[in-house]
C-alpha positions in Angstrom: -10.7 -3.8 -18.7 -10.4 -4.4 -14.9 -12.1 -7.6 -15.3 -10.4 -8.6 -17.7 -6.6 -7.6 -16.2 -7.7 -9.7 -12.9 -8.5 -12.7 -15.3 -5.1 -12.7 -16.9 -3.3 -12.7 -13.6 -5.3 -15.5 -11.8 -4.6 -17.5 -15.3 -1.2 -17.2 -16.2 -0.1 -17.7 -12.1 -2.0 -20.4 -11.7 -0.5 -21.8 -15.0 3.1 -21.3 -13.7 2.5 -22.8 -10.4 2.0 -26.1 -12.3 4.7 -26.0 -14.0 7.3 -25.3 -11.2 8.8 -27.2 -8.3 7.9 -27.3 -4.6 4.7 -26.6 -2.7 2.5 -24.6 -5.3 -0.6 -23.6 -3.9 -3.8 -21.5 -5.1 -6.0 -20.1 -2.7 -9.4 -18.4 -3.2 -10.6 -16.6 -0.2 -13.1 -13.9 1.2 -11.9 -11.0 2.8 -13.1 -8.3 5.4 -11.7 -4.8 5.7 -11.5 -2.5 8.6 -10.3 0.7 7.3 -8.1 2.8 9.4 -6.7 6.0 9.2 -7.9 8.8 6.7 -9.9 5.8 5.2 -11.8 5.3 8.4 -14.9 7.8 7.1 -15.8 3.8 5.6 -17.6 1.1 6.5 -16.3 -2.5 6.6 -15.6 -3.9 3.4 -15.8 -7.1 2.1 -14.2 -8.9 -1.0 -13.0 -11.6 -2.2 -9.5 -12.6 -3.1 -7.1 -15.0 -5.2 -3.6 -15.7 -4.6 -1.1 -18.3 -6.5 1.9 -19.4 -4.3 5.1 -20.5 -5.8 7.3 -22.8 -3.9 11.1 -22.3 -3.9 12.0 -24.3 -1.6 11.1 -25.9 1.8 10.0 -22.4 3.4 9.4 -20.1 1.1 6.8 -19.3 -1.7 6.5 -16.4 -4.5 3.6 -14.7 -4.1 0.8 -13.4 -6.7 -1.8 -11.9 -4.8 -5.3 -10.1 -6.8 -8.7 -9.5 -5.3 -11.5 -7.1 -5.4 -13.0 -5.3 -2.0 -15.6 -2.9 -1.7 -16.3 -0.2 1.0 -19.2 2.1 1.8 -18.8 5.3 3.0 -20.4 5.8 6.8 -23.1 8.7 7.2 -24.7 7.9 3.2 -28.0 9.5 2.8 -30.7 9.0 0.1 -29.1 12.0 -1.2 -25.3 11.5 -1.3 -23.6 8.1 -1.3 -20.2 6.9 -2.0 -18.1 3.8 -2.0 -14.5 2.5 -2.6 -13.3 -0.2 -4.4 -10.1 -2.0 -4.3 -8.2 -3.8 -6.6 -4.8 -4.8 -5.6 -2.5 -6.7 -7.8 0.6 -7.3 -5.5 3.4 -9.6 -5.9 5.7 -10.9 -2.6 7.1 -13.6 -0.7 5.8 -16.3 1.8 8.3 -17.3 4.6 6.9 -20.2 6.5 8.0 -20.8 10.4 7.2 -23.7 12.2 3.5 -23.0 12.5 2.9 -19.6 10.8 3.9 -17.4 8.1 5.1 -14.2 7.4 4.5 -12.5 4.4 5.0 -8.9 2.9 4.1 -7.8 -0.4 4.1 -4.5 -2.8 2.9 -3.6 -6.1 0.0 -1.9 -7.7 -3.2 -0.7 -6.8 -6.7 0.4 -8.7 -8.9 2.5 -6.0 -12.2 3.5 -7.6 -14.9 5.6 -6.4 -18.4 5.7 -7.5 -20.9 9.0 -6.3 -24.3 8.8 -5.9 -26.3 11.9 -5.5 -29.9 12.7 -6.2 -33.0 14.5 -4.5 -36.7 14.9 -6.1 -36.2 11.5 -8.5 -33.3 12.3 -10.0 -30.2 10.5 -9.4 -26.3 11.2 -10.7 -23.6 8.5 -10.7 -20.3 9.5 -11.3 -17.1 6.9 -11.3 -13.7 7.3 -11.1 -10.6 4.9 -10.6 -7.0 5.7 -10.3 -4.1 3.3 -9.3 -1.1 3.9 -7.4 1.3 1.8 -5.4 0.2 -0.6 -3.1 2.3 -2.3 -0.2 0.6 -5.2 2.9 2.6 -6.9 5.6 0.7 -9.9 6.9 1.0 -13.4 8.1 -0.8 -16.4 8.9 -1.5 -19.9 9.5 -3.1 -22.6 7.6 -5.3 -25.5 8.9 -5.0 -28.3 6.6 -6.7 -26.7 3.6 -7.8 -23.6 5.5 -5.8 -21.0 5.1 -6.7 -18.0 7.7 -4.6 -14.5 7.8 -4.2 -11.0 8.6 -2.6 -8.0 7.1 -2.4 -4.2 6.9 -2.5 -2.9 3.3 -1.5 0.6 2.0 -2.7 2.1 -1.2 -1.7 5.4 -2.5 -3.5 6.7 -5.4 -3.4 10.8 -5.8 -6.3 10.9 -3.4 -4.7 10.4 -0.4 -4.1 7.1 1.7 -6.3 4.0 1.6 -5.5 1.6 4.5 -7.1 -1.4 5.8 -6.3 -4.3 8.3 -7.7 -7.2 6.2 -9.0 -10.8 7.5 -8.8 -13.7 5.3 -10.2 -17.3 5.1 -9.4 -19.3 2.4 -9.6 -22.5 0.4 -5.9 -24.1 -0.2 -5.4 -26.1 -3.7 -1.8 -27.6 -3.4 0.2 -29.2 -6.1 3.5 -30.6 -4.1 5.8 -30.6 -6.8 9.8 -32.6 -6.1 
């Protein structure tokens, strides 16, 4: 179902960026996490990302951000285990200034968790995944057709606070549309 969400959005926002005016822009990317707060009991994560830009006008672009991160849990054991995943599907607005951007977003999350625990052969997996909402402030700067950023993200699901700083680099599609 996730999967399947995810595909939907990077479809239908890629679809509308072709059909509107100004700079429209895709951009796949890879991401890496470095959890902070109450999250910080995790390892880095890494992901990967997809964002659509729509332009309206010469500075500014509507954003449709999506991605999937993952983030093991420090001091795992062959006996316990856990990790985090990350699914944000946030919606904002790109501001550009003369050589970087600005950009906040909000929206939804889906934070899952997946248990491992076993001793003597056996193992037990148990997931879970619960959503709640999701905000990032970040900016950036892109290179031609690298696009490189930074961010923090909050997610907060029932079980507490997930935050990151996140890195990007990125691939830029453009479609300059007049």
């Amino acid at each position: 179902m996730k999967k399947t969400v995810l595909i939907l959005l990077v479809s239908a926002t890629t679809m509308v960026c072709v059909a509107q005016s100004g700079n429209n822009q895709f951009i796949p990317a890879l991401e890496i996490g470095l959890p902070t707060g109450d999250f910080d009991s995790y390892k880095t994560g890494i992901g990967l990302s997809a964002k659509a830009l729509i332009g309206v006008g010469n500075q500014g672009q509507v954003s449709f951000s999506t991605g999937y991160s993952s983030f093991k849990m420090k001091n795992s054991t062959d006996i316990y285990k856990a990790k985090i995943s990350v699914i944000p599907l946030l919606v904002g607005y790109r501001y550009h200034l003369p050589v970087v951007y600005i950009e906040p977003l909000l929206g939804y999350g889906i934070y899952g968790t997946t248990t491992k625990t076993g001793s003597g052969g056996t193992e037990t997996k148990v997931s879970h995944s619960e959503g709640g909402f999701t905000w990032s402030l970040g900016g950036g700067v892109q290179l031609g057709n690298v696009d490189l950023g930074v961010r923090y993200q909050s997610g907060h699901p029932d079980v507490g606070t997930i935050g990151f700083i996140g890195f990007h680099a990125g691939y830029v599609f453009s479609s300059r549309k007049s």
